[in-house]
Backbone atoms as SQL, in Angstrom:
CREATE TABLE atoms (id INTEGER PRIMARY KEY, chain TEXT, resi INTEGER, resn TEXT, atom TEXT, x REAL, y REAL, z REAL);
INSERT INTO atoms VALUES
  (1, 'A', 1, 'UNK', 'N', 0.586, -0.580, 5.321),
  (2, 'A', 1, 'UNK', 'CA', 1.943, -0.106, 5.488),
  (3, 'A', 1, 'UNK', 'C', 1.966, 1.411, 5.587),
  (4, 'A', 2, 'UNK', 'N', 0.905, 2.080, 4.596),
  (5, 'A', 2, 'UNK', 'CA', 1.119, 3.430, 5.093),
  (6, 'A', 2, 'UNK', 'C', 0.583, 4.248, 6.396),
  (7, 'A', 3, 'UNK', 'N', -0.339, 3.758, 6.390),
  (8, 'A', 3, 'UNK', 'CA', -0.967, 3.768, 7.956),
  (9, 'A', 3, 'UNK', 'C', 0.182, 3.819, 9.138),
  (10, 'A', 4, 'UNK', 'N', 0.612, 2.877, 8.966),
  (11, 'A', 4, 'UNK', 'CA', 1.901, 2.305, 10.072),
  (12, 'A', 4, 'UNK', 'C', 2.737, 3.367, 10.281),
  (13, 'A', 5, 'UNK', 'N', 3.265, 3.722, 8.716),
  (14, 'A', 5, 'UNK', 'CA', 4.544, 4.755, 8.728),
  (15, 'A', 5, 'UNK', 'C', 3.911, 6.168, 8.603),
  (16, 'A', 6, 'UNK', 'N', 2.557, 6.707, 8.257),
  (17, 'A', 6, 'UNK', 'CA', 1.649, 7.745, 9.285),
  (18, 'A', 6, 'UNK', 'C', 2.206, 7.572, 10.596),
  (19, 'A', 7, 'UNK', 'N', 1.751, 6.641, 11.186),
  (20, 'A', 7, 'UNK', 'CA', 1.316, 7.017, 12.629),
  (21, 'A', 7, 'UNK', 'C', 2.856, 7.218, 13.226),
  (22, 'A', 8, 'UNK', 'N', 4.334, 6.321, 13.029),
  (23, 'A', 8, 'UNK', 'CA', 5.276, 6.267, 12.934),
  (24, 'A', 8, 'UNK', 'C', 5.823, 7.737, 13.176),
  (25, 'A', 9, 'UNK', 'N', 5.305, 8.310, 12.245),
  (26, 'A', 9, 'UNK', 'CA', 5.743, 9.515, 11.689),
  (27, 'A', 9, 'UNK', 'C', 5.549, 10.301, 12.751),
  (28, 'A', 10, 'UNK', 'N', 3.652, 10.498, 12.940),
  (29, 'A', 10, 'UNK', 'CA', 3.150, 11.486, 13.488),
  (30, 'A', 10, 'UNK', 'C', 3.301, 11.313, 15.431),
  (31, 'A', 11, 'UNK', 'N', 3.637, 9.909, 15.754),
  (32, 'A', 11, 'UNK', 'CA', 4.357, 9.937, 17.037),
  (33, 'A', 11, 'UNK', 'C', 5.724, 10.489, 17.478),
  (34, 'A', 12, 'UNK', 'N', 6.593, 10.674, 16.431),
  (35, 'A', 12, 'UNK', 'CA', 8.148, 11.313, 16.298),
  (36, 'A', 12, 'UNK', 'C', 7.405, 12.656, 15.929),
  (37, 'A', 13, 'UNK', 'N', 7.017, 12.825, 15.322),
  (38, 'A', 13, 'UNK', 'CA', 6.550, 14.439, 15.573),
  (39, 'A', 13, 'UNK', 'C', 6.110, 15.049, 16.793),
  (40, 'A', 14, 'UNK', 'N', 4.675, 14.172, 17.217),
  (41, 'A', 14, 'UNK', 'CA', 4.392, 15.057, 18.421),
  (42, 'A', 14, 'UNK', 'C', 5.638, 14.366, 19.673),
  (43, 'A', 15, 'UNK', 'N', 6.556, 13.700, 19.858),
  (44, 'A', 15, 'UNK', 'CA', 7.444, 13.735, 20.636),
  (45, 'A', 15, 'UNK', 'C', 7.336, 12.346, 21.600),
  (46, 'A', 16, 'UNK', 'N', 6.095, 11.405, 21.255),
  (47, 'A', 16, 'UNK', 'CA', 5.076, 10.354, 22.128),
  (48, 'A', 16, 'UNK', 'C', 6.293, 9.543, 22.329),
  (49, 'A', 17, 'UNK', 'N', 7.276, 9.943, 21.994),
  (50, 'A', 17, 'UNK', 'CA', 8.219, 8.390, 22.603),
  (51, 'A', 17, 'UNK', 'C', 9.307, 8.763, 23.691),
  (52, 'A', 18, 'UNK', 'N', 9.125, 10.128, 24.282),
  (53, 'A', 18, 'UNK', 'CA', 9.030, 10.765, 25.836),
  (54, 'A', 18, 'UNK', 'C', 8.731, 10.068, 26.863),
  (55, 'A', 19, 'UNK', 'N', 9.882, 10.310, 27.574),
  (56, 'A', 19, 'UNK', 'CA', 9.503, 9.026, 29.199),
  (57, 'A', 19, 'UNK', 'C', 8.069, 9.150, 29.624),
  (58, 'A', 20, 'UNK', 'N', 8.119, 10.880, 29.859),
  (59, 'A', 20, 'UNK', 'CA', 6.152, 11.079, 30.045),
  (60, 'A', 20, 'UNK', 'C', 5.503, 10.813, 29.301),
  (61, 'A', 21, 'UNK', 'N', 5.335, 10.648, 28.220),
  (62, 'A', 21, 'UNK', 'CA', 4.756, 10.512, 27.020),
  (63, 'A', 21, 'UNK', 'C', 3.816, 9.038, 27.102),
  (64, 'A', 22, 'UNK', 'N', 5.081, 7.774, 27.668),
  (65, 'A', 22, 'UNK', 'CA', 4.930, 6.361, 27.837),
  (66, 'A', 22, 'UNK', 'C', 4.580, 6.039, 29.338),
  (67, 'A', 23, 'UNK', 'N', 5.676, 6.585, 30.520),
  (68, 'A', 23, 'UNK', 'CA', 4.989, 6.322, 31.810),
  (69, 'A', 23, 'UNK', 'C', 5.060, 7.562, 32.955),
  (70, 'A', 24, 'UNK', 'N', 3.692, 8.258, 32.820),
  (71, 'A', 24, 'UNK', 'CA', 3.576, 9.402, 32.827),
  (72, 'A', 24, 'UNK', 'C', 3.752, 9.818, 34.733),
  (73, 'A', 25, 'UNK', 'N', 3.864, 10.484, 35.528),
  (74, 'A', 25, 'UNK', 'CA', 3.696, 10.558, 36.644),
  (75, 'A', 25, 'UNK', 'C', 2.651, 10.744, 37.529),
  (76, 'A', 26, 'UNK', 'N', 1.691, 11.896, 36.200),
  (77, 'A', 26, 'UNK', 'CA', 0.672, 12.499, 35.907),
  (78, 'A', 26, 'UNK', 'C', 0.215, 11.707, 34.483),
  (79, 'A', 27, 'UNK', 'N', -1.237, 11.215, 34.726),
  (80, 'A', 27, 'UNK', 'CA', -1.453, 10.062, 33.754),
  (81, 'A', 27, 'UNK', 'C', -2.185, 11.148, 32.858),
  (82, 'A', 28, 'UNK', 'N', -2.533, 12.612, 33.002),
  (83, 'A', 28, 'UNK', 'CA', -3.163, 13.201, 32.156),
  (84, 'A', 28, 'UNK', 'C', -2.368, 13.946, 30.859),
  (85, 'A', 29, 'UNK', 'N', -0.741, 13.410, 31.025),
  (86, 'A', 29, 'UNK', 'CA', -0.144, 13.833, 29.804),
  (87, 'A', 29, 'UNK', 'C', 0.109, 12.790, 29.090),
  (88, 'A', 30, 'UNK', 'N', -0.342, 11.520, 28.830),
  (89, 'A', 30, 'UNK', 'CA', -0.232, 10.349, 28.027),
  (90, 'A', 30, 'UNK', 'C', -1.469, 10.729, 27.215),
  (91, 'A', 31, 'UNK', 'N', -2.798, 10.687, 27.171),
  (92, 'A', 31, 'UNK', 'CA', -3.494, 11.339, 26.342),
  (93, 'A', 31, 'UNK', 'C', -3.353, 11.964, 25.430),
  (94, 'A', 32, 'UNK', 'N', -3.088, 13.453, 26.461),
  (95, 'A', 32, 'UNK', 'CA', -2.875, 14.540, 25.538),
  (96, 'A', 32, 'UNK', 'C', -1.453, 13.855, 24.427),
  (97, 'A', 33, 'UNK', 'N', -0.103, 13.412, 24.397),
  (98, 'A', 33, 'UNK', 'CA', 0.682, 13.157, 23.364),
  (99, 'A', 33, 'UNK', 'C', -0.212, 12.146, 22.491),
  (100, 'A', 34, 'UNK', 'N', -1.079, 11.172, 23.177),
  (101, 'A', 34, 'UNK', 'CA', -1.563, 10.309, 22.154),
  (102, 'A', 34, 'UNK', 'C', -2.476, 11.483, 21.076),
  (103, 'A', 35, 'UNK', 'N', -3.352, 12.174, 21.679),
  (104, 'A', 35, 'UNK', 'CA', -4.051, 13.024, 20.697),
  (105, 'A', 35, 'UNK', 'C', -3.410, 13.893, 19.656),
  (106, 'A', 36, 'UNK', 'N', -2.494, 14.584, 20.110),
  (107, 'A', 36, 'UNK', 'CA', -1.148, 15.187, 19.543),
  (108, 'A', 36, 'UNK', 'C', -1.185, 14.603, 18.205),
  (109, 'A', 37, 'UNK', 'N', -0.513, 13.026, 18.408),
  (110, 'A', 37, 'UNK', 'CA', -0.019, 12.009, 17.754),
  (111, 'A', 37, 'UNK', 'C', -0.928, 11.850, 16.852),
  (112, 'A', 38, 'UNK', 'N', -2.015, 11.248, 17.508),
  (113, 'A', 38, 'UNK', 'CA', -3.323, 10.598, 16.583),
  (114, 'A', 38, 'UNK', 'C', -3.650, 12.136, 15.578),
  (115, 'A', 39, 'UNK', 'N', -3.815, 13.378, 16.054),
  (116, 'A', 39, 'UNK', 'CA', -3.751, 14.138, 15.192),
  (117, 'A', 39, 'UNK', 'C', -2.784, 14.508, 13.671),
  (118, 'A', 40, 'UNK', 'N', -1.413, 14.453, 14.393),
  (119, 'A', 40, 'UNK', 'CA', -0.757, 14.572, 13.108),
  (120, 'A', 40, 'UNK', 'C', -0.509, 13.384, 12.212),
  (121, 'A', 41, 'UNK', 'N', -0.859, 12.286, 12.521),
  (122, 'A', 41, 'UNK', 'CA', -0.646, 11.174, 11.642),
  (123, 'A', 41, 'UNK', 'C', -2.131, 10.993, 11.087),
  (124, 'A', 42, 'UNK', 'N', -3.493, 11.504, 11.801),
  (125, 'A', 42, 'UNK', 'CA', -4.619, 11.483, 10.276),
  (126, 'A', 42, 'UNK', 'C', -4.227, 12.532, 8.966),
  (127, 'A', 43, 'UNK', 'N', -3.424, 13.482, 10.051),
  (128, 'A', 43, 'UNK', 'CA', -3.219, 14.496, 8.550),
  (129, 'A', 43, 'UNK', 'C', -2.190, 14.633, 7.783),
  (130, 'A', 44, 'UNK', 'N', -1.094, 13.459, 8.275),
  (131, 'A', 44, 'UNK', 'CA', 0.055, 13.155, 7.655),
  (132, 'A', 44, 'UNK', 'C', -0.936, 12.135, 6.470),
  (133, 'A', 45, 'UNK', 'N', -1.716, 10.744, 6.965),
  (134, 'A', 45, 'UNK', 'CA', -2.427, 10.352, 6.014),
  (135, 'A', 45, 'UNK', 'C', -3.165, 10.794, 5.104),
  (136, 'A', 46, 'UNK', 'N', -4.004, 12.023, 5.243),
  (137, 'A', 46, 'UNK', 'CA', -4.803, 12.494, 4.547),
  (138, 'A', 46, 'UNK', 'C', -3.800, 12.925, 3.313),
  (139, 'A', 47, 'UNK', 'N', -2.923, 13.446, 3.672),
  (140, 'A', 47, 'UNK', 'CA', -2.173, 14.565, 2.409),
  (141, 'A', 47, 'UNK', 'C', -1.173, 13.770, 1.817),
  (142, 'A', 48, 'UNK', 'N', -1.298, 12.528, 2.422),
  (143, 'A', 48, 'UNK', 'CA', -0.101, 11.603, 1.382),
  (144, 'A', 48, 'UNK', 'C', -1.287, 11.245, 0.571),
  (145, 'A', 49, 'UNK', 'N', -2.067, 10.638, 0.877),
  (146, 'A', 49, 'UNK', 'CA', -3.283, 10.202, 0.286),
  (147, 'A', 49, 'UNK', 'C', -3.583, 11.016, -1.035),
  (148, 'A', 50, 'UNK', 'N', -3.981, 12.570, -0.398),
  (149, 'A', 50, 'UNK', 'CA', -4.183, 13.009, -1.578),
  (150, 'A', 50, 'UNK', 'C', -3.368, 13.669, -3.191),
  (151, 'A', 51, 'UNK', 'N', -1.995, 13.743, -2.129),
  (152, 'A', 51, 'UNK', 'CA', -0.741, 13.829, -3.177),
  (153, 'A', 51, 'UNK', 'C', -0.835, 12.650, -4.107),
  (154, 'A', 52, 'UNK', 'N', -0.978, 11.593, -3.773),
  (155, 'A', 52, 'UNK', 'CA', -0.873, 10.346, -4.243),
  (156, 'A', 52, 'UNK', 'C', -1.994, 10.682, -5.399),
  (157, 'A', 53, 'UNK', 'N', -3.115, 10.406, -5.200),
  (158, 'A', 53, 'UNK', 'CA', -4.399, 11.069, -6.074),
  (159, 'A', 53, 'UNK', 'C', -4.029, 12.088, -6.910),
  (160, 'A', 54, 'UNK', 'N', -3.309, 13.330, -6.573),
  (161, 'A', 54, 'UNK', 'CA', -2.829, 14.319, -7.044),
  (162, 'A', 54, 'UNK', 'C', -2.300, 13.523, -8.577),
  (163, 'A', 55, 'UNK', 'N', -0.748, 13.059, -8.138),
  (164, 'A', 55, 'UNK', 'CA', 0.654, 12.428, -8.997),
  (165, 'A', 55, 'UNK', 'C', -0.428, 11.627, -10.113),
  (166, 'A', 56, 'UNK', 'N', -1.762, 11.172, -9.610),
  (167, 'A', 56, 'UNK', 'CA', -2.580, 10.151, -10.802),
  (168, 'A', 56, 'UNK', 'C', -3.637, 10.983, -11.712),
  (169, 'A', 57, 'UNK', 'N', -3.607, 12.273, -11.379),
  (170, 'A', 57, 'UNK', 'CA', -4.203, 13.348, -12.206),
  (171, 'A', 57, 'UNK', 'C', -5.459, 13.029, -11.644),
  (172, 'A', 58, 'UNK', 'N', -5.864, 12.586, -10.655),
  (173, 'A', 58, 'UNK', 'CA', -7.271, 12.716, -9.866),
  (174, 'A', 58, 'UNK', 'C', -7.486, 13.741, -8.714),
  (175, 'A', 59, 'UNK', 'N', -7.969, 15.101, -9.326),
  (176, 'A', 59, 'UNK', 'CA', -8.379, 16.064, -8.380),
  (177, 'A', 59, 'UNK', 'C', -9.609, 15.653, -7.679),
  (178, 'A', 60, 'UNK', 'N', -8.930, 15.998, -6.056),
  (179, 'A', 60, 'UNK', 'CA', -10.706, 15.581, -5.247),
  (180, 'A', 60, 'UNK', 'C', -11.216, 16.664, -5.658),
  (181, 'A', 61, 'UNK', 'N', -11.670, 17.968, -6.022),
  (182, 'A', 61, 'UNK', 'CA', -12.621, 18.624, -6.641),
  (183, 'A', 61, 'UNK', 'C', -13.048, 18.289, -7.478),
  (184, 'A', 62, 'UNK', 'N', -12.499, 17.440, -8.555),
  (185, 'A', 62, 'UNK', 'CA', -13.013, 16.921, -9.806),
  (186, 'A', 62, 'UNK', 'C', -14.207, 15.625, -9.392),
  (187, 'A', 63, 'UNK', 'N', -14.924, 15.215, -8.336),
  (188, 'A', 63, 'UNK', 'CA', -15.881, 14.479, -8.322),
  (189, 'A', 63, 'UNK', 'C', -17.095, 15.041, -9.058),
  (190, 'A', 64, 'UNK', 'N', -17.637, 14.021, -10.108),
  (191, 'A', 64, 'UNK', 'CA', -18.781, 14.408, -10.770),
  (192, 'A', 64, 'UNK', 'C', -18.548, 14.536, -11.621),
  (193, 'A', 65, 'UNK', 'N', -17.025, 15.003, -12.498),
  (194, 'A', 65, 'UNK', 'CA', -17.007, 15.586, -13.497),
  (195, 'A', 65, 'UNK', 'C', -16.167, 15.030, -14.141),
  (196, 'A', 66, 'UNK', 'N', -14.974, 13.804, -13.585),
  (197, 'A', 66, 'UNK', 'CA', -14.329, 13.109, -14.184),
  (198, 'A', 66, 'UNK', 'C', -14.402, 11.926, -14.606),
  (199, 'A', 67, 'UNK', 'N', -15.552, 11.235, -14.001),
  (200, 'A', 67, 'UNK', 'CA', -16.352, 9.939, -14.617),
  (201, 'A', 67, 'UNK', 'C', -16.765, 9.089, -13.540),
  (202, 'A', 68, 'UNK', 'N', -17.431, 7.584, -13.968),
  (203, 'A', 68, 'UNK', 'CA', -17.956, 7.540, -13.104),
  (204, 'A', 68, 'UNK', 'C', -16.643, 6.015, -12.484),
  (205, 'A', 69, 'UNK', 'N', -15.569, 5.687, -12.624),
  (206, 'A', 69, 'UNK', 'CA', -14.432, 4.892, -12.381),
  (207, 'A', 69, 'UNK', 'C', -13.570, 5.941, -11.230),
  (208, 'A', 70, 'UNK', 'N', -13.586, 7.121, -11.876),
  (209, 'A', 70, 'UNK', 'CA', -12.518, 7.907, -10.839),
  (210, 'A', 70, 'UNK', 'C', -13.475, 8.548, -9.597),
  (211, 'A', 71, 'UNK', 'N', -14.963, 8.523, -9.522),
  (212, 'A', 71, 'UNK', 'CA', -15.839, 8.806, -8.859),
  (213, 'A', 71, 'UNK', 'C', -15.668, 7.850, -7.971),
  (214, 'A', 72, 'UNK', 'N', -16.093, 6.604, -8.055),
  (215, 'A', 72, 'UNK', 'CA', -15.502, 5.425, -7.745),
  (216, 'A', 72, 'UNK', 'C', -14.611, 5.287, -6.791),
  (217, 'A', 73, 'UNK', 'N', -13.468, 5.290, -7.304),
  (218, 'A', 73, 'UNK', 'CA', -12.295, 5.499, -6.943),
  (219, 'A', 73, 'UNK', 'C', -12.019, 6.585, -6.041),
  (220, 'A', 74, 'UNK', 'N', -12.542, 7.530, -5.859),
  (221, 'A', 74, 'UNK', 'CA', -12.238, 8.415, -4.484),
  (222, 'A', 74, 'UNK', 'C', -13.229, 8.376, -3.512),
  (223, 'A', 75, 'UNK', 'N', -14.406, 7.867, -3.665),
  (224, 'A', 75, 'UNK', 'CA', -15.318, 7.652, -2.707),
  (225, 'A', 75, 'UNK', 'C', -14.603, 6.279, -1.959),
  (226, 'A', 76, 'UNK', 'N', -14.141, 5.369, -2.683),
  (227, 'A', 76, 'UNK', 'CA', -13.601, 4.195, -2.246),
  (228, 'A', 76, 'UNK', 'C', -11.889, 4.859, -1.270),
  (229, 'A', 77, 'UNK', 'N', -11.464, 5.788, -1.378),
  (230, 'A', 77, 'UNK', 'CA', -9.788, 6.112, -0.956),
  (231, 'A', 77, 'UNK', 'C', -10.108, 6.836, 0.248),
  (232, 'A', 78, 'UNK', 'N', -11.533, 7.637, 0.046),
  (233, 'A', 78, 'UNK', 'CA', -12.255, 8.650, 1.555),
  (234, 'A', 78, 'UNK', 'C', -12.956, 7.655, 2.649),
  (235, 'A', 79, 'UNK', 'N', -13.287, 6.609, 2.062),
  (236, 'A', 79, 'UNK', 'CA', -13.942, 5.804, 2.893),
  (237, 'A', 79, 'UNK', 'C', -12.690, 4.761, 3.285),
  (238, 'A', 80, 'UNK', 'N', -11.840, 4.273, 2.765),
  (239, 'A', 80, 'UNK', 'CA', -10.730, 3.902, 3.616),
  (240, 'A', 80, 'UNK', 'C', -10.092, 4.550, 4.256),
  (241, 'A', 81, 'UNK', 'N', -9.999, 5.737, 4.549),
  (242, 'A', 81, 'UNK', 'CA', -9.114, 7.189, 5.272),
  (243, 'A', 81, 'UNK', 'C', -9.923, 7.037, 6.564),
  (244, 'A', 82, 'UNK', 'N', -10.939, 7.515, 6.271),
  (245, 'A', 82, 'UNK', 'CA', -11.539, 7.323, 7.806),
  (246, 'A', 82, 'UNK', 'C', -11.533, 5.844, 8.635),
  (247, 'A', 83, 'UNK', 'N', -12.161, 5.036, 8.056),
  (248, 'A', 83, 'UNK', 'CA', -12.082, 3.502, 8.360),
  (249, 'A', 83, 'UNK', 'C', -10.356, 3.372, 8.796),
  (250, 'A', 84, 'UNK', 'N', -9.230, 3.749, 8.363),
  (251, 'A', 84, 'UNK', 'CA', -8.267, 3.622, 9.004),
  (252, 'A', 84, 'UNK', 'C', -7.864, 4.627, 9.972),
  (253, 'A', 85, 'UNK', 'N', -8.777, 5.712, 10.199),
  (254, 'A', 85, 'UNK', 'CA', -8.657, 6.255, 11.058),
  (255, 'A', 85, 'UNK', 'C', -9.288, 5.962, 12.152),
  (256, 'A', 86, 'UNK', 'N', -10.628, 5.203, 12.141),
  (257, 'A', 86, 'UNK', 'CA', -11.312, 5.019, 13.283),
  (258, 'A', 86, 'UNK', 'C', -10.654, 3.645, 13.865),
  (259, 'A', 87, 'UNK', 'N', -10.288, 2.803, 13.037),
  (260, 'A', 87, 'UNK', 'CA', -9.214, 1.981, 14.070),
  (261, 'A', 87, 'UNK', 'C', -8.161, 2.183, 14.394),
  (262, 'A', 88, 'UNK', 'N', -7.462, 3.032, 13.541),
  (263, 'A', 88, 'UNK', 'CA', -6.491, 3.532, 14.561),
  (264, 'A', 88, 'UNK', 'C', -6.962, 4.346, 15.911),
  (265, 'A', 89, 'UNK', 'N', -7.514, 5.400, 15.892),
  (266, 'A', 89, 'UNK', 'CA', -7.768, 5.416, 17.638),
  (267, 'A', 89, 'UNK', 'C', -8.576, 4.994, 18.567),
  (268, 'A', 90, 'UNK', 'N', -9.503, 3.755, 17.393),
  (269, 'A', 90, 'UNK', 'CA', -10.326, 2.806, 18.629),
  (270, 'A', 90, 'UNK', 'C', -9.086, 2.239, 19.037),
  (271, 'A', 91, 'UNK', 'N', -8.346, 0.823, 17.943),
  (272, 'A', 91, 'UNK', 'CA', -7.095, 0.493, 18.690),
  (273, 'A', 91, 'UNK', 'C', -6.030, 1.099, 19.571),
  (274, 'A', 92, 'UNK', 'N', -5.599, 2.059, 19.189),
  (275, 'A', 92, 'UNK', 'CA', -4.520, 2.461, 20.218),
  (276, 'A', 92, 'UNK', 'C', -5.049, 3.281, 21.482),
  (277, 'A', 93, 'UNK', 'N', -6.623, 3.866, 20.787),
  (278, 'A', 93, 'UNK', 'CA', -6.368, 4.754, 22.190),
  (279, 'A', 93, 'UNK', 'C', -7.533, 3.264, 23.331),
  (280, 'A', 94, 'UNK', 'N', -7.717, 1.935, 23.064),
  (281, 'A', 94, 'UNK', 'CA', -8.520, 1.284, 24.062),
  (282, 'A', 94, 'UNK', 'C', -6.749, 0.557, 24.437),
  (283, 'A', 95, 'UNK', 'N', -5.704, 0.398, 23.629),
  (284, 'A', 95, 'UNK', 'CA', -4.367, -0.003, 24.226),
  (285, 'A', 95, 'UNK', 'C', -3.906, 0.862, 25.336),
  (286, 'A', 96, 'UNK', 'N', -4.224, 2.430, 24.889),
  (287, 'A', 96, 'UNK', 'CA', -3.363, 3.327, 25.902),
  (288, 'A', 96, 'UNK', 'C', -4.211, 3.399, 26.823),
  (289, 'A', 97, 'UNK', 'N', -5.414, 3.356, 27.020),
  (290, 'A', 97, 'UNK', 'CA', -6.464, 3.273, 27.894),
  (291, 'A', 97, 'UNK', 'C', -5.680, 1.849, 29.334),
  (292, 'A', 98, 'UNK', 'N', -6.145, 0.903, 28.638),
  (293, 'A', 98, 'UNK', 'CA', -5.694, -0.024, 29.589),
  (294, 'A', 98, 'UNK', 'C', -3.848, -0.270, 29.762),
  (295, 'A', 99, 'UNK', 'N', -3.241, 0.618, 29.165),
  (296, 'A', 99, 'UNK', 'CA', -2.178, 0.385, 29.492),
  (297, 'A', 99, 'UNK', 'C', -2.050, 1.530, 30.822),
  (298, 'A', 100, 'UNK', 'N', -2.611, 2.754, 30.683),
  (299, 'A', 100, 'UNK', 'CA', -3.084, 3.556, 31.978),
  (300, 'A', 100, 'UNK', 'C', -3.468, 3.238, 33.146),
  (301, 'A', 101, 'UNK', 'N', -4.481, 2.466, 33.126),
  (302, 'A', 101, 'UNK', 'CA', -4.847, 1.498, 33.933),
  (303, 'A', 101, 'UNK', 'C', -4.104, 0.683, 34.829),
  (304, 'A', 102, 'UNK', 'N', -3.607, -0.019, 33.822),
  (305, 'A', 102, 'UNK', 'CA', -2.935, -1.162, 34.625),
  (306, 'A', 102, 'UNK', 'C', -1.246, -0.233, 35.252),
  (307, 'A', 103, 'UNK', 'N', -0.683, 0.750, 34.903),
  (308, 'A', 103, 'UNK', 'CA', 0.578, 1.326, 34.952),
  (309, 'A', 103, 'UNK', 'C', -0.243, 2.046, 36.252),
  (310, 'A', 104, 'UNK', 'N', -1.285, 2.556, 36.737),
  (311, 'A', 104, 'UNK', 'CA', -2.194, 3.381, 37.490),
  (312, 'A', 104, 'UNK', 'C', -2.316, 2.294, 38.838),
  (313, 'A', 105, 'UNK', 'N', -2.619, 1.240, 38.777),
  (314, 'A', 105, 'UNK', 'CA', -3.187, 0.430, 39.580),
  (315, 'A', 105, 'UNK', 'C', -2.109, -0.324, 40.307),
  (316, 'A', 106, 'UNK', 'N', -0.249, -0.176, 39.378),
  (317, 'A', 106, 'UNK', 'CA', 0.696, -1.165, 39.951),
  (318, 'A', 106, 'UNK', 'C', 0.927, 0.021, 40.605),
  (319, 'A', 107, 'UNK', 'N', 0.996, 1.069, 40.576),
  (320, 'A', 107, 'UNK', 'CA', 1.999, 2.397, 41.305),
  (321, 'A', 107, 'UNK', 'C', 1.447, 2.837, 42.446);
């Protein structure tokens, strides 16, 4: 769910729900908003993420030194961050890929 309302987010930010944005004239500005996008929603995730960590009194500097459960525990929250990051732009960007494609090939 947070993933979702990341990416949510970070598409209303960079502007991706723009006629060009979706069916471009020039197919080389659908990209660029997806990257835009895909950019501000890893770092909309990252910093909810770590606020969240923050609010639980788990500093990410504190690895090593706060035990070995909260060690744990953030190696496990960094390794889901990326892992939801790499499907998010394998998924969307092999969707926007062939949605290029096929929007490329009817026109």
């Amino acid at each position: 769910a947070s993933l979702s309302f990341c990416w949510l987010l970070g598409a209303l930010l960079a502007r991706a729900w723009q006629a060009k944005a979706v069916y471009p004239s020039h197919p080389k500005f659908s990209p660029a908003y997806f990257a835009v996008a895909g950019i501000l929603t890893v770092w909309i995730l990252v910093m909810s993420t770590e606020a969240a960590l923050l609010l639980q009194g788990i500093s990410p500097f504190g690895f090593g030194t706060m035990g070995y459960d909260v060690d744990v525990r953030l190696i496990r929250t960094h390794i889901d961050i990326v892992l939801d990051c790499v499907f998010l732009f394998a998924s969307l960007g092999v969707w926007r890929v062939a949605f290029l494609r096929e929007f490329g090939s009817s026109a």
